[in-house]
N, C-alpha and C positions, 0 to 999 in steps of 0.2 A: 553535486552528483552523489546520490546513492552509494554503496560497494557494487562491486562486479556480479555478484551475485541475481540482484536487482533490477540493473543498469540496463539491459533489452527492453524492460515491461515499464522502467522511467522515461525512458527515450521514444518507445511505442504510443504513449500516454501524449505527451508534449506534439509527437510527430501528428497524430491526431487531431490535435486541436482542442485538448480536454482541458481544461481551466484548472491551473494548480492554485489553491486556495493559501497555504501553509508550508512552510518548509523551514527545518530548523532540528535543534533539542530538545524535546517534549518532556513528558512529565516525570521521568527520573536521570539520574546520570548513568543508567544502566542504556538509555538510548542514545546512540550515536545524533543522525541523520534521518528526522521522519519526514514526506513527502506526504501532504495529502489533496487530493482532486475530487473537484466537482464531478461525481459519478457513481454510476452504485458499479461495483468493481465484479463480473461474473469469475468467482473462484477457480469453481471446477474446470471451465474454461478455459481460462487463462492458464492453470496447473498444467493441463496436457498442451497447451500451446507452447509455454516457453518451459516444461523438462524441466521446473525447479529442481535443483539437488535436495537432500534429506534435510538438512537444516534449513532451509524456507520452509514454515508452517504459516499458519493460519491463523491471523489475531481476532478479536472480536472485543468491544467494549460496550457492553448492551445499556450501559448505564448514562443515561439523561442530564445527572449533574455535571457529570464531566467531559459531557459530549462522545456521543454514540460514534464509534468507526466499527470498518471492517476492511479488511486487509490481507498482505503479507507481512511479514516480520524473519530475518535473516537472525539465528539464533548465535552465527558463530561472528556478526561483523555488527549487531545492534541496528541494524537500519529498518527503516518498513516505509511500505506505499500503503498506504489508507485510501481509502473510500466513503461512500455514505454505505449506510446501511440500507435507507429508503429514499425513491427518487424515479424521478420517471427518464433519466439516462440512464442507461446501462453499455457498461464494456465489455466484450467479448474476446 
C-alpha cells in the first residue's frame, strides 16, 4: 500500500477493476512505493475528487526512453500512482 495520503485513489483504482501493471522502488531511492495502472489517469478530476493535500502534485515523465507516465507523486511520503499518458481508458 501506498501512504495515507494516496491510499483512497489506490484502493478506488483496484476497487474498479483497473489492472496494476508495476508496483515497487522506481528509478531512484528518493522513491519510496510507486504504483502504476493500465489507464490514462484524469488529473483534474481526480484532484477535486479526492481533496489532495498540498504536497500531492503532479508527476509527468514525457520521455520515451524511460517510459512515459503521468501521475500523482506524494512530496512529503515519496510514493505516486502513475498512469499512462495515452490510452483509450481513462479514469475519472
Amino acid at each position: 500500500m501506498v501512504c495515507e495520503h494516496l491510499r483512497a485513489l489506490e484502493k478506488d483504482l483496484i476497487k474498479a477493476g483497473i489492472k496494476e501493471t508495476a508496483r515497487g522502488q522506481v528509478w531512484t531511492e528518493n522513491c519510496r512505493e510507486w504504483v502504476y495502472f493500465d489507464v490514462v489517469l484524469d488529473l483534474e478530476s481526480l484532484s477535486a475528487r479526492f481533496q489532495f493535500d498540498k504536497h500531492i502534485t503532479v508527476h509527468e515523465n514525457l520521455d520515451p526512453k524511460s517510459g512515459t507516465e503521468r501521475g500523482f507523486y506524494c512530496t512529503k511520503c515519496h510514493d505516486g500512482i502513475m498512469g499512462l499518458i495515452k490510452g483509450s481508458k481513462k479514469y475519472l
